[in-house]
Chimera marker file (.cmm) of the C-alpha trace (Angstrom):
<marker_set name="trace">
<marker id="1" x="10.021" y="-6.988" z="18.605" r="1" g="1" b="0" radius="0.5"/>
<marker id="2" x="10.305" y="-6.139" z="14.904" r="1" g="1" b="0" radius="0.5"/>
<marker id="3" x="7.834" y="-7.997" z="12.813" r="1" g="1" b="0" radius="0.5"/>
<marker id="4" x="8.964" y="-9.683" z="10.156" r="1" g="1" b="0" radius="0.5"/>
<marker id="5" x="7.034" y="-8.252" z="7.099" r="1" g="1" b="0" radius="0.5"/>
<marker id="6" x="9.196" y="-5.205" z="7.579" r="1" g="1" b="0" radius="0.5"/>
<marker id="7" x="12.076" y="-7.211" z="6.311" r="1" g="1" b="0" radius="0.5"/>
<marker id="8" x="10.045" y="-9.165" z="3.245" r="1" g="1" b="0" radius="0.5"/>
<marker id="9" x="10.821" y="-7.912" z="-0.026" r="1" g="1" b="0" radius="0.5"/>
<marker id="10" x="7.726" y="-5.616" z="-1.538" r="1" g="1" b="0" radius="0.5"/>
<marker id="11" x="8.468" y="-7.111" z="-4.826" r="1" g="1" b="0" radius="0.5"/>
<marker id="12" x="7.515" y="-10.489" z="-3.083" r="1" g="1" b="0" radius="0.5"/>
<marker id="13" x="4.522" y="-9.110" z="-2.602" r="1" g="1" b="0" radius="0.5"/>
<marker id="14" x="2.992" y="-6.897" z="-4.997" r="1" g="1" b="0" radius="0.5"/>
<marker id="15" x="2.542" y="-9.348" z="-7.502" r="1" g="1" b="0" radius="0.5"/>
<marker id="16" x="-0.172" y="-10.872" z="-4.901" r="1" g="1" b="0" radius="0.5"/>
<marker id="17" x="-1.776" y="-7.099" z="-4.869" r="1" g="1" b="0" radius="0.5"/>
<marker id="18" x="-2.015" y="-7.270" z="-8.722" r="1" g="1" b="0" radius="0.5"/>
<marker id="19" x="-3.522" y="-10.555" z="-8.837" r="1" g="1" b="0" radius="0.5"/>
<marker id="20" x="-5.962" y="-9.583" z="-6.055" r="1" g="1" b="0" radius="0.5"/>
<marker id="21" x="-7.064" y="-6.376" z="-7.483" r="1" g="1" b="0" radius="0.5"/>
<marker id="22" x="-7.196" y="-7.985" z="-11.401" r="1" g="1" b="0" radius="0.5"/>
<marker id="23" x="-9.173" y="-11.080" z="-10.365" r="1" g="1" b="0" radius="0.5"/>
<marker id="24" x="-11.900" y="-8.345" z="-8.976" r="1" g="1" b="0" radius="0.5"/>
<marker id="25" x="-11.596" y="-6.795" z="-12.510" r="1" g="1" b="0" radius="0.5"/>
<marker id="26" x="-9.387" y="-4.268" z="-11.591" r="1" g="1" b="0" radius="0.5"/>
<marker id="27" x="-6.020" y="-3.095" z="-13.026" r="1" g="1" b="0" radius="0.5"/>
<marker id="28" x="-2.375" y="-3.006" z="-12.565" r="1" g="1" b="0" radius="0.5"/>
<marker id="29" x="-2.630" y="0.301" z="-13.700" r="1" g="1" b="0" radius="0.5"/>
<marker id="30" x="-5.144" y="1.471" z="-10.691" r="1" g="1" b="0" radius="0.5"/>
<marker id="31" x="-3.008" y="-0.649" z="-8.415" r="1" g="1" b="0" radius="0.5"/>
<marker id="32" x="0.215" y="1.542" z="-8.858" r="1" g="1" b="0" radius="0.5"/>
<marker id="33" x="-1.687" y="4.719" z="-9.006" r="1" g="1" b="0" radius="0.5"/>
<marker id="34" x="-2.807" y="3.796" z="-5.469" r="1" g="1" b="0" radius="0.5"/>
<marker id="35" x="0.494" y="3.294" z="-4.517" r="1" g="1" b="0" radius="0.5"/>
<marker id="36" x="1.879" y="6.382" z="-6.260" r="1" g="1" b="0" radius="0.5"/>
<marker id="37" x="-0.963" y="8.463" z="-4.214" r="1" g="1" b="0" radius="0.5"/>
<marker id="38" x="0.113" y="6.762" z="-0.467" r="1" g="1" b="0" radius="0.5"/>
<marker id="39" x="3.617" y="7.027" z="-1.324" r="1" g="1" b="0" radius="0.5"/>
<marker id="40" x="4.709" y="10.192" z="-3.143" r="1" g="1" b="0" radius="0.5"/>
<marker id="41" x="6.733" y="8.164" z="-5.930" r="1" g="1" b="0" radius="0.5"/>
<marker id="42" x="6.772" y="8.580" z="-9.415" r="1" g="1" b="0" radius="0.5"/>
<marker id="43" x="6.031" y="5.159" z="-11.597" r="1" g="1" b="0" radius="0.5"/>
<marker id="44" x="9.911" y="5.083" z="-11.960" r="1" g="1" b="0" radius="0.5"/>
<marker id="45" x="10.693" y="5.046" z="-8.343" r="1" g="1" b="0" radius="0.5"/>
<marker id="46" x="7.524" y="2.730" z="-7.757" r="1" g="1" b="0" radius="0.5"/>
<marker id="47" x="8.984" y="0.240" z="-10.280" r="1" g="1" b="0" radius="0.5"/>
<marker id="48" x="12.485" y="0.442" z="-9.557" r="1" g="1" b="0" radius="0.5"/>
<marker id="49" x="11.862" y="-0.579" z="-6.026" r="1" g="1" b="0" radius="0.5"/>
<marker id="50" x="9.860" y="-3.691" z="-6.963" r="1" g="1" b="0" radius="0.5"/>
<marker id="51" x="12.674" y="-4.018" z="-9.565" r="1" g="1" b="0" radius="0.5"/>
<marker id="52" x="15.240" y="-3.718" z="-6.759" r="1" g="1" b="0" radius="0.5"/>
<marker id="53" x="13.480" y="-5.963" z="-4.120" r="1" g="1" b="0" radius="0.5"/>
<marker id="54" x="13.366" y="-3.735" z="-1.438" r="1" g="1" b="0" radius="0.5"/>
<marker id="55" x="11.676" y="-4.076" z="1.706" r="1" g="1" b="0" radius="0.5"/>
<marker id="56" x="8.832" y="-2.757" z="2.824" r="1" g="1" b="0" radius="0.5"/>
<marker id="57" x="11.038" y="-0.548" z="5.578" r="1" g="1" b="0" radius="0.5"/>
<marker id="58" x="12.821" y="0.564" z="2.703" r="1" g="1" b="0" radius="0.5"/>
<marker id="59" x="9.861" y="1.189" z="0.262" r="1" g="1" b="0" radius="0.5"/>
<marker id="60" x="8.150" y="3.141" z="3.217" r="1" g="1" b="0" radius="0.5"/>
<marker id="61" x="11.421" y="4.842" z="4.607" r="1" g="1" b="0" radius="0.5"/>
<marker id="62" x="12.462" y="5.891" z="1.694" r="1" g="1" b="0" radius="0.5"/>
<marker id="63" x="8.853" y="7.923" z="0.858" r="1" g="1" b="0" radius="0.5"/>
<marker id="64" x="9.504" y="11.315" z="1.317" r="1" g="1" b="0" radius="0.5"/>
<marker id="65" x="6.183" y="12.428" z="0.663" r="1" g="1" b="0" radius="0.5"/>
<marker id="66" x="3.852" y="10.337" z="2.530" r="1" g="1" b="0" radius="0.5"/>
<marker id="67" x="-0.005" y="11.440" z="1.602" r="1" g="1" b="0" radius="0.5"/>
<marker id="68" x="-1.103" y="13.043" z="4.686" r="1" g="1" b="0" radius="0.5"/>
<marker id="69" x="-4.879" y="12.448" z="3.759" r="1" g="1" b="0" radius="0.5"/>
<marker id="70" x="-3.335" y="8.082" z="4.416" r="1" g="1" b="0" radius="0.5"/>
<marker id="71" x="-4.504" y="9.203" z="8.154" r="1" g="1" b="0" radius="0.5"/>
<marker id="72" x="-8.140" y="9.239" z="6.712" r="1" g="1" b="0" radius="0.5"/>
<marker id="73" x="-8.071" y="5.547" z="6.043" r="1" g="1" b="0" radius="0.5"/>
<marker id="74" x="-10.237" y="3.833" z="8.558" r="1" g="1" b="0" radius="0.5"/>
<marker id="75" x="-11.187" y="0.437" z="8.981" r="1" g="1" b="0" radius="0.5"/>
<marker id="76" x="-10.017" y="-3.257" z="10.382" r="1" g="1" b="0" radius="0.5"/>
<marker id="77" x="-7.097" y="-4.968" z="8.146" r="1" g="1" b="0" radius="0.5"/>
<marker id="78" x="-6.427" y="-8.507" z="9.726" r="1" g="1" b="0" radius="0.5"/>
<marker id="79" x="-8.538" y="-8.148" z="12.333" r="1" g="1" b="0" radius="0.5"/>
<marker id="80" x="-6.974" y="-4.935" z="13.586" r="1" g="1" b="0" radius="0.5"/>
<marker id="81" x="-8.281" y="-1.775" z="13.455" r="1" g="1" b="0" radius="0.5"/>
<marker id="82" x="-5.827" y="0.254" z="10.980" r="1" g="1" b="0" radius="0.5"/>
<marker id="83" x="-6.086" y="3.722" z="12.901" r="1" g="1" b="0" radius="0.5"/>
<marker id="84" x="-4.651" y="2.239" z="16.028" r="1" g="1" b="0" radius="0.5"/>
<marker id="85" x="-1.793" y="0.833" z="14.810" r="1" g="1" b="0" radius="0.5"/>
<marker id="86" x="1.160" y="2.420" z="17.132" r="1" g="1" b="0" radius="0.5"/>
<marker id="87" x="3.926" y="1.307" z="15.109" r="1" g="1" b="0" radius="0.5"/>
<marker id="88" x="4.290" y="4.189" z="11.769" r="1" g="1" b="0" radius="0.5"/>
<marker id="89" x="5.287" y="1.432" z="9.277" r="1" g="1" b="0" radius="0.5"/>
<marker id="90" x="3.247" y="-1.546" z="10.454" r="1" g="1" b="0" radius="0.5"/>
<marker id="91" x="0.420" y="1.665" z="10.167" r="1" g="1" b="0" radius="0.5"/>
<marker id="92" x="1.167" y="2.482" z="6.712" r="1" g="1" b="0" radius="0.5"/>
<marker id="93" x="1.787" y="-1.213" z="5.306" r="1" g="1" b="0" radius="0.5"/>
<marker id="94" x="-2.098" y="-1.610" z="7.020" r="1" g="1" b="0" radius="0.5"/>
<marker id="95" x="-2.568" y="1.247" z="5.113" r="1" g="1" b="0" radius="0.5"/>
<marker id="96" x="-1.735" y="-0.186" z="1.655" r="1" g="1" b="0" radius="0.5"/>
<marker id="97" x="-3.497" y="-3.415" z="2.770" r="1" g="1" b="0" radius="0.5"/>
<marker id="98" x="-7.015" y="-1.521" z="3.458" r="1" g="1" b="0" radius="0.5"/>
<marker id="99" x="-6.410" y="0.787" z="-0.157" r="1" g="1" b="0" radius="0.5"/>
<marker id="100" x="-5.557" y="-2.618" z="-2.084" r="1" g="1" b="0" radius="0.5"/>
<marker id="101" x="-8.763" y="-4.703" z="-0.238" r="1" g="1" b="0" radius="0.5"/>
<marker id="102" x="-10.906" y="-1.155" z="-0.997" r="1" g="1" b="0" radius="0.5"/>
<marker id="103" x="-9.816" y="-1.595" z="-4.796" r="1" g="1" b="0" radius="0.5"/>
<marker id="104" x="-10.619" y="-5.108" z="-5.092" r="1" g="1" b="0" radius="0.5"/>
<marker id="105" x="-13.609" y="-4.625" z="-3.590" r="1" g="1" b="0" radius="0.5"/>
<marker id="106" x="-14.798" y="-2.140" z="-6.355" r="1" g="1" b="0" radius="0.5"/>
<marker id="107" x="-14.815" y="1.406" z="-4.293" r="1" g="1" b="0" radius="0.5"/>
<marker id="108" x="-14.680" y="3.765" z="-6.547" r="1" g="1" b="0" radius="0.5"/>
<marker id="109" x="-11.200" y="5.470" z="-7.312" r="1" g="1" b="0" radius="0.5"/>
<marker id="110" x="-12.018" y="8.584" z="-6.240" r="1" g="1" b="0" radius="0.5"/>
<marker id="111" x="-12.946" y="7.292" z="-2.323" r="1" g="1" b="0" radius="0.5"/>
<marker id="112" x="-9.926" y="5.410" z="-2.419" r="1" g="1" b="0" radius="0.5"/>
<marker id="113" x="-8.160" y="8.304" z="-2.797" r="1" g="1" b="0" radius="0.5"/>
<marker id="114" x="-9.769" y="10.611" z="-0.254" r="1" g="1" b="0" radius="0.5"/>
<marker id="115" x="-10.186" y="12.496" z="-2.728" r="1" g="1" b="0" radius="0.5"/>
<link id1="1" id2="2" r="1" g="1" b="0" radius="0.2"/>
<link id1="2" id2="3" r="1" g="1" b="0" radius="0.2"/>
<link id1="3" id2="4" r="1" g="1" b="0" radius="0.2"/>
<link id1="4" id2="5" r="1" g="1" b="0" radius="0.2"/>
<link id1="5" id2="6" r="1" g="1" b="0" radius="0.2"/>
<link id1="6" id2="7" r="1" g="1" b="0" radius="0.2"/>
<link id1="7" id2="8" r="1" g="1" b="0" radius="0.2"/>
<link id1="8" id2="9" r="1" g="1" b="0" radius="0.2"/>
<link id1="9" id2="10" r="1" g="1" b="0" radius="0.2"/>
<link id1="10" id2="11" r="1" g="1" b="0" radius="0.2"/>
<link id1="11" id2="12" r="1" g="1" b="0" radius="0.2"/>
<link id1="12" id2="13" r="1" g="1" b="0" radius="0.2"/>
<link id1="13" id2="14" r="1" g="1" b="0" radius="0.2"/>
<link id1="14" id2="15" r="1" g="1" b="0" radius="0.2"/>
<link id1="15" id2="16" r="1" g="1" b="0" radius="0.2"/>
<link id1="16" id2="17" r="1" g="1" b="0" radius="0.2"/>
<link id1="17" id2="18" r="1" g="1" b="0" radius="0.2"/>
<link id1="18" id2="19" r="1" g="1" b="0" radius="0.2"/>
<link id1="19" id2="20" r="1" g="1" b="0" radius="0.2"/>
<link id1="20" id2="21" r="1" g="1" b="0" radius="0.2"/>
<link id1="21" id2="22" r="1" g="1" b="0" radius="0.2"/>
<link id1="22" id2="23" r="1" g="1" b="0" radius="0.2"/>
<link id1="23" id2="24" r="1" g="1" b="0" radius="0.2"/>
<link id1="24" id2="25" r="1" g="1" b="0" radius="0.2"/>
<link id1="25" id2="26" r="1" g="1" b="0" radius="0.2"/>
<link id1="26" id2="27" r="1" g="1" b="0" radius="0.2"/>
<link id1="27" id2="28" r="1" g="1" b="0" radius="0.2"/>
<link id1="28" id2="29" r="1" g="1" b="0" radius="0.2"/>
<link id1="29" id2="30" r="1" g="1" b="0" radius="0.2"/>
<link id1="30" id2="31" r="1" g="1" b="0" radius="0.2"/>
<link id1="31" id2="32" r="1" g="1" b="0" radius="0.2"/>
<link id1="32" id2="33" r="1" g="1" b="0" radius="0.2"/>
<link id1="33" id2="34" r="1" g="1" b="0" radius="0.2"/>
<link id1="34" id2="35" r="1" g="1" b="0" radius="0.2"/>
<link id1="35" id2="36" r="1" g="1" b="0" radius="0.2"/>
<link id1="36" id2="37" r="1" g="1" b="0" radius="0.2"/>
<link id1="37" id2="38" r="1" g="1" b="0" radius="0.2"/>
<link id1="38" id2="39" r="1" g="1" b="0" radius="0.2"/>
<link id1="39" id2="40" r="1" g="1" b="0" radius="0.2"/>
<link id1="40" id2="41" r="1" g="1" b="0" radius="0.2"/>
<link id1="41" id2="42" r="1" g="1" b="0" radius="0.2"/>
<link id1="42" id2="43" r="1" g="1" b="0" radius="0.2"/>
<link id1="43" id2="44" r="1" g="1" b="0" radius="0.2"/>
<link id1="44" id2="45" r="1" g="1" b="0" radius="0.2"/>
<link id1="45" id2="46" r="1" g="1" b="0" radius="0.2"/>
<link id1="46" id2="47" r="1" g="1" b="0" radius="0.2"/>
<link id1="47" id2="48" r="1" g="1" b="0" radius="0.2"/>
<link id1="48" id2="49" r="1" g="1" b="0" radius="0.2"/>
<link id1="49" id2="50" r="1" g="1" b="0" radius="0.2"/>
<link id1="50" id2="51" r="1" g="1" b="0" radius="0.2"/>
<link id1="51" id2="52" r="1" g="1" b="0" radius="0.2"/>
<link id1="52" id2="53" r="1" g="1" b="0" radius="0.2"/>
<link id1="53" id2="54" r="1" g="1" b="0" radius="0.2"/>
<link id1="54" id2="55" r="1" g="1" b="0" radius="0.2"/>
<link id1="55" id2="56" r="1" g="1" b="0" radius="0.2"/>
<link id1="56" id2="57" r="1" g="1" b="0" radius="0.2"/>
<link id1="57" id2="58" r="1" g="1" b="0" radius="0.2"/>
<link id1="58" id2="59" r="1" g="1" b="0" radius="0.2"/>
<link id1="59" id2="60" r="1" g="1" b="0" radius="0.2"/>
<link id1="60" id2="61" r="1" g="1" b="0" radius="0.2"/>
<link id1="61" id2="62" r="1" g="1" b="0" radius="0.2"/>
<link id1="62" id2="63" r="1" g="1" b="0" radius="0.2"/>
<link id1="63" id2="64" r="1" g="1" b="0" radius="0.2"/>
<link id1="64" id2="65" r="1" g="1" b="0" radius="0.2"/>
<link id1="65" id2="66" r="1" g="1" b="0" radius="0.2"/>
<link id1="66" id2="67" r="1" g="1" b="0" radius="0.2"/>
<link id1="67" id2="68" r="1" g="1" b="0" radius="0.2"/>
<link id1="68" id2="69" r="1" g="1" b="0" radius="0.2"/>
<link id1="69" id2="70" r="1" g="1" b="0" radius="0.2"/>
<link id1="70" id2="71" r="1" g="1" b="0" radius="0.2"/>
<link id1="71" id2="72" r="1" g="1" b="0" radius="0.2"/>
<link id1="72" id2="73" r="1" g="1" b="0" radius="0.2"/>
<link id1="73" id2="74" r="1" g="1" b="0" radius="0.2"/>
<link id1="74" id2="75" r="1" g="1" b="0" radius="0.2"/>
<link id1="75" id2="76" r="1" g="1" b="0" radius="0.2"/>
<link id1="76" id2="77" r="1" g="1" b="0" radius="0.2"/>
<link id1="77" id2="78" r="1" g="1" b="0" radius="0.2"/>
<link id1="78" id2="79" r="1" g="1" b="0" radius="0.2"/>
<link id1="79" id2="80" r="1" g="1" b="0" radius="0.2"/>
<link id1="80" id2="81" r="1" g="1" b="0" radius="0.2"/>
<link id1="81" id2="82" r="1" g="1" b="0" radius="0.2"/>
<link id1="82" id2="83" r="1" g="1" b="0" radius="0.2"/>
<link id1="83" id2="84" r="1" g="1" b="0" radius="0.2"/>
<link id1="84" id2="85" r="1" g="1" b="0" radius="0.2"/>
<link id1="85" id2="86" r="1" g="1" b="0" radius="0.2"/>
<link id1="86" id2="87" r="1" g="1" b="0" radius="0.2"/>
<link id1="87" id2="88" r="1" g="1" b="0" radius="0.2"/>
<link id1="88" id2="89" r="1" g="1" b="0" radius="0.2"/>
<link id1="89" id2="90" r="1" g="1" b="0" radius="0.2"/>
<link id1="90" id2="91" r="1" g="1" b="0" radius="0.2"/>
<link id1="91" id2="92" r="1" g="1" b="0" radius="0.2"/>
<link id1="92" id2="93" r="1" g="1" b="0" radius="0.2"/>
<link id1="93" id2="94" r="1" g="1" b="0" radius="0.2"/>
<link id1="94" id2="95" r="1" g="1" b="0" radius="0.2"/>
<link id1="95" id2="96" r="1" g="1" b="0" radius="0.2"/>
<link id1="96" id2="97" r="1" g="1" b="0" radius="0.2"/>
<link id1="97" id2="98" r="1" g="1" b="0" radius="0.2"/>
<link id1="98" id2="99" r="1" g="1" b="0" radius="0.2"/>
<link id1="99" id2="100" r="1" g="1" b="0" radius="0.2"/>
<link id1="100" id2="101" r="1" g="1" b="0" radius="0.2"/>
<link id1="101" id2="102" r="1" g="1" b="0" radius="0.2"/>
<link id1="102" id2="103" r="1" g="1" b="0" radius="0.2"/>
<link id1="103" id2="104" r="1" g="1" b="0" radius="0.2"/>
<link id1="104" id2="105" r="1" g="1" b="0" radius="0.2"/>
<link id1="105" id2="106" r="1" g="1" b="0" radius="0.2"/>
<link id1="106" id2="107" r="1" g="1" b="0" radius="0.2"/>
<link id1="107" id2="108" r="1" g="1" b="0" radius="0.2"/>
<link id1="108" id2="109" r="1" g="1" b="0" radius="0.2"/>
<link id1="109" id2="110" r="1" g="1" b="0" radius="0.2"/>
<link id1="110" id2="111" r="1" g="1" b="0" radius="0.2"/>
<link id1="111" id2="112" r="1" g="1" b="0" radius="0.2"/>
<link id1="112" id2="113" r="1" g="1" b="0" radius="0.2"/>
<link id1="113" id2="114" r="1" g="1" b="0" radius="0.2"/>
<link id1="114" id2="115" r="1" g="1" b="0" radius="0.2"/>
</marker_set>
């Protein structure tokens, strides 16, 4: 059984990452260089596919370059622990959950990263 988030649009959703992360007194800004670091994508790719409305299949299928450090990120996201997760994009959309939560939260950008 699919689930259906893999379907919902990311553009639906990111706007609910940038007002979690900016009510913590974080930025838009650190927000997309998150996403630039899990995904690979430029800012132009990252904003034409919240432009574009894609899904989060899409937005994840369509990352060639995948951060390979991502498998680093530990922890429980909705109750489930994120490096368990069988299913590769359910794994990686856990994995932008934990990175956003780990922003708002005030980690520092340079353990967010795995850096």
């Amino acid at each position: 059984m699919q689930h259906k988030i893999f379907e919902t649009s990311f553009a639906s959703v990111y706007p609910l990452y940038v007002a979690k992360v900016e009510r913590k007194g974080r930025h838009k800004d650190d927000l997309d260089q998150i996403l630039r670091w899990l995904t690979g994508y430029e800012q132009t790719v990252l904003d034409a596919h919240i432009a574009q409305g894609t899904t989060f299949r899409d937005f994840f299928g369509d990352a060639k370059a995948l951060n390979p450090n991502r498998t680093l990120i530990k922890g429980v996201v909705c109750g489930v622990r994120v490096e368990e997760i069988e299913n590769p994009l359910m794994q990686n959309i856990r994995y932008l959950d934990k990175l956003v939560d780990e922003l708002a939260k005030g980690r520092a950008m340079v353990k967010i990263l795995r850096s």
